[in-house]
ZAKEMI-911325 format. One record per residue (C-alpha): residue number from 1; x, y negated, z negated. Coordinates in steps of 0.5 Angstrom, whole numbers, plus 500, padded with zeros to 3 digits. Example, Ala and Ser with C-alpha at 12.3 -4.5 7.8 and 13.67 -1.06 7.14 Angstrom:
2
<node><pos>1</pos><east>525</east><north>509</north><up>484</up></node>
<node><pos>2</pos><east>527</east><north>502</north><up>486</up></node>
END
This chain:
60
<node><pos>1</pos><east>503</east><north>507</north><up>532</up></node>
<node><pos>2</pos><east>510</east><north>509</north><up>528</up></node>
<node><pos>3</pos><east>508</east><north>502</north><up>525</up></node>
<node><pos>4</pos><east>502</east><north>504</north><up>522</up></node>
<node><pos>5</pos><east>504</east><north>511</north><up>520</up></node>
<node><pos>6</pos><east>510</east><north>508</north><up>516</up></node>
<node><pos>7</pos><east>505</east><north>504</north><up>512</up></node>
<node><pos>8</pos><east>501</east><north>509</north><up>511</up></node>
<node><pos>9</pos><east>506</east><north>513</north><up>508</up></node>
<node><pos>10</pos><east>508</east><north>507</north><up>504</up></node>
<node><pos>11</pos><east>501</east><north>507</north><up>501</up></node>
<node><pos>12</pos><east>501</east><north>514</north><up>500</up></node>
<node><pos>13</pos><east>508</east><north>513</north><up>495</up></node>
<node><pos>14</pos><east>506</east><north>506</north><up>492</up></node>
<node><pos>15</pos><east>498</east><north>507</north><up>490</up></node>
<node><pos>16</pos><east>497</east><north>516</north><up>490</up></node>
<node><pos>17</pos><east>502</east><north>519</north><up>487</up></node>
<node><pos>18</pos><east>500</east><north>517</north><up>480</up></node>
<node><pos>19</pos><east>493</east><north>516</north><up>482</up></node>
<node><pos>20</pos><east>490</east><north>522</north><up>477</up></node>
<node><pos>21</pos><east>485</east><north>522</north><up>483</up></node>
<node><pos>22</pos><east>489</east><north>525</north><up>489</up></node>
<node><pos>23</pos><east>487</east><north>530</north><up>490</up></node>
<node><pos>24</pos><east>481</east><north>529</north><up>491</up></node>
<node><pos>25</pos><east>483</east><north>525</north><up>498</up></node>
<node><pos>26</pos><east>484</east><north>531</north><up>503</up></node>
<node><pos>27</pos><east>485</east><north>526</north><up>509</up></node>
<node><pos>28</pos><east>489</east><north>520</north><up>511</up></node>
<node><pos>29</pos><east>481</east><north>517</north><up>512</up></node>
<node><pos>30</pos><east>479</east><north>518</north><up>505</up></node>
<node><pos>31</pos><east>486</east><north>515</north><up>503</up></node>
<node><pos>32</pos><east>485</east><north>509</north><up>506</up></node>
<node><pos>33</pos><east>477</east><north>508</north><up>504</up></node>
<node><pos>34</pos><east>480</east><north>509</north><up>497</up></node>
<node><pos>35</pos><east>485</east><north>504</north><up>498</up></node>
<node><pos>36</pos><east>480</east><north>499</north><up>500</up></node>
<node><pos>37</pos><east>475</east><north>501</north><up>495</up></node>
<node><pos>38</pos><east>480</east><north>499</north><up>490</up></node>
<node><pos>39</pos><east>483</east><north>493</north><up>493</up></node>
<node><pos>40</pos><east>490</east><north>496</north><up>493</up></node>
<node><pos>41</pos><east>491</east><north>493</north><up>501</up></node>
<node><pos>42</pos><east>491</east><north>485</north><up>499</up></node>
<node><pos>43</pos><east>495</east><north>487</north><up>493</up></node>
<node><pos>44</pos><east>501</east><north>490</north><up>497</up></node>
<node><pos>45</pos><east>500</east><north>485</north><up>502</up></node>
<node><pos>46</pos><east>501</east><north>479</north><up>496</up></node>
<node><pos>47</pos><east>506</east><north>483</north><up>493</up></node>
<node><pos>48</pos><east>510</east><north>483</north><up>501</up></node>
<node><pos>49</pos><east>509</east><north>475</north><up>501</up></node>
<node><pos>50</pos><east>511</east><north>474</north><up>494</up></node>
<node><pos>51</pos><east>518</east><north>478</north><up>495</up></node>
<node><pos>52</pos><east>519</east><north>475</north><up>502</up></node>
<node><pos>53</pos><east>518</east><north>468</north><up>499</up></node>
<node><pos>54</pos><east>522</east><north>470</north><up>493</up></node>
<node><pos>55</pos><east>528</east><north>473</north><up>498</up></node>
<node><pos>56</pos><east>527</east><north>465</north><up>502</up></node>
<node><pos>57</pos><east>528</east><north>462</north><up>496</up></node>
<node><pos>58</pos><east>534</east><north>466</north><up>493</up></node>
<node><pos>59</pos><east>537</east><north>464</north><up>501</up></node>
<node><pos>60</pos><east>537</east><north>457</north><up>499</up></node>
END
């Protein structure tokens, strides 16, 4: 549970706080609609396994 709400309090700092729609997400629900409404789950995750490839790659 604490997993999940890190994550979403990532996303929250990563896609709202610039997004000039905000405040129109009152809830967590509306958030995370808005999120998979603008594909910005399958962005973080790519950008998650680039960094993790990266830092692999930088170790060698």
């Amino acid at each position: 549970m604490e997993q999940d709400q890190t994550i979403v309090t990532q996303n929250l700092m990563r896609f709202c706080y610039t997004c000039d729609h905000a405040h129109g997400c009152d809830t967590e629900e509306m958030s995370k609609q808005c999120w998979s409404e603008q594909d910005f789950a399958a962005d973080a995750v790519a950008e998650e396994d680039m960094t993790a490839e990266l830092l692999r790659q930088y170790a060698m």
